[in-house]
N, C-alpha and C positions, 0 to 999 in steps of 0.2 A: 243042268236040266234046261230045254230051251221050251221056252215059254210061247203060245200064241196070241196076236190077237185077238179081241173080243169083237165081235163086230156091232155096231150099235143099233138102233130100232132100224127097221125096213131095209137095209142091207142084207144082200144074199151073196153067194158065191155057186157058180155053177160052172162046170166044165165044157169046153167049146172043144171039139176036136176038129181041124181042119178049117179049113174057109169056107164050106158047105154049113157049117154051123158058126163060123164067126160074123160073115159078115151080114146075114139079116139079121143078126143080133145088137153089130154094130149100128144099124139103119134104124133099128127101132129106139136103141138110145139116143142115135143123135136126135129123131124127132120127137122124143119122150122132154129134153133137152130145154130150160127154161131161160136160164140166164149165160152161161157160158160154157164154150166147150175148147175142150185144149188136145190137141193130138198130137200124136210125134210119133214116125217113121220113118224106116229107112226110103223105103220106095213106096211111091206115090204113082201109079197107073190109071190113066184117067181113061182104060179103056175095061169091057168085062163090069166083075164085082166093082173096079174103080171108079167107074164112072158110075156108079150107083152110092157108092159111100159121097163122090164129091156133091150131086146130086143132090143126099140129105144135108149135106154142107151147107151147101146154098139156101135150100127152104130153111133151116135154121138161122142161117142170118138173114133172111130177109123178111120173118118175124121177129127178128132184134135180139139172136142169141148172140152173145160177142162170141167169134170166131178166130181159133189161135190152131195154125196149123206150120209145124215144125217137121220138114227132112233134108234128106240127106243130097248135097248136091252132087254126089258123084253118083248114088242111086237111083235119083229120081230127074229125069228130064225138064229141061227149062220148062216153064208154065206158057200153054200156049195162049195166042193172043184173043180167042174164043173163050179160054176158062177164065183168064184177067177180067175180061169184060165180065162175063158172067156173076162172077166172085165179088168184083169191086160192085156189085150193085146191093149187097150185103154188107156188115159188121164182119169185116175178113181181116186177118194179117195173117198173111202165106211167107213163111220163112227157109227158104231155100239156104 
């Protein structure tokens, strides 16, 4: 018999279908986001919905959320030298 999780107080689970429902979802947790946030991806697009996730990236670290973001180098393109800038003014570590 396979057994579930319980989930503890204030936890929910709700189903996203698609990037029309993930990613303001995404945006509101990161800026819901108090002490740190840790992400990991294959591809990182820092254009469209991407640049809207990197976006609350940034306002989150630069209210002092520690910022931990982890992808894929053959999926996601060098970081350009406008997001470095951007990012390094925040609690970032981008892990290519």
């Amino acid at each position: 018999m396979r057994s579930h999780p319980v989930l503890r107080d204030g936890h929910q689970i709700k189903l996203l279908q698609g990037g029309a429902d993930f990613f303001p979802e995404l945006i509101r947790a990161l800026d819901a986001a108090r002490s740190h946030i840790q992400l990991e991806t294959y591809i990182f697009d820092f254009h469209g919905d991407g640049a809207y996730v990197a976006a609350a990236l940034e306002r989150a670290g630069r209210r002092g959320v520690r910022v931990w973001v982890v992808v894929d180098g053959v999926g996601t393109p060098k970081l350009k030298e406008e997001w470095r800038a951007r990012l390094g003014r925040g609690r970032w570590r981008w892990n290519a």
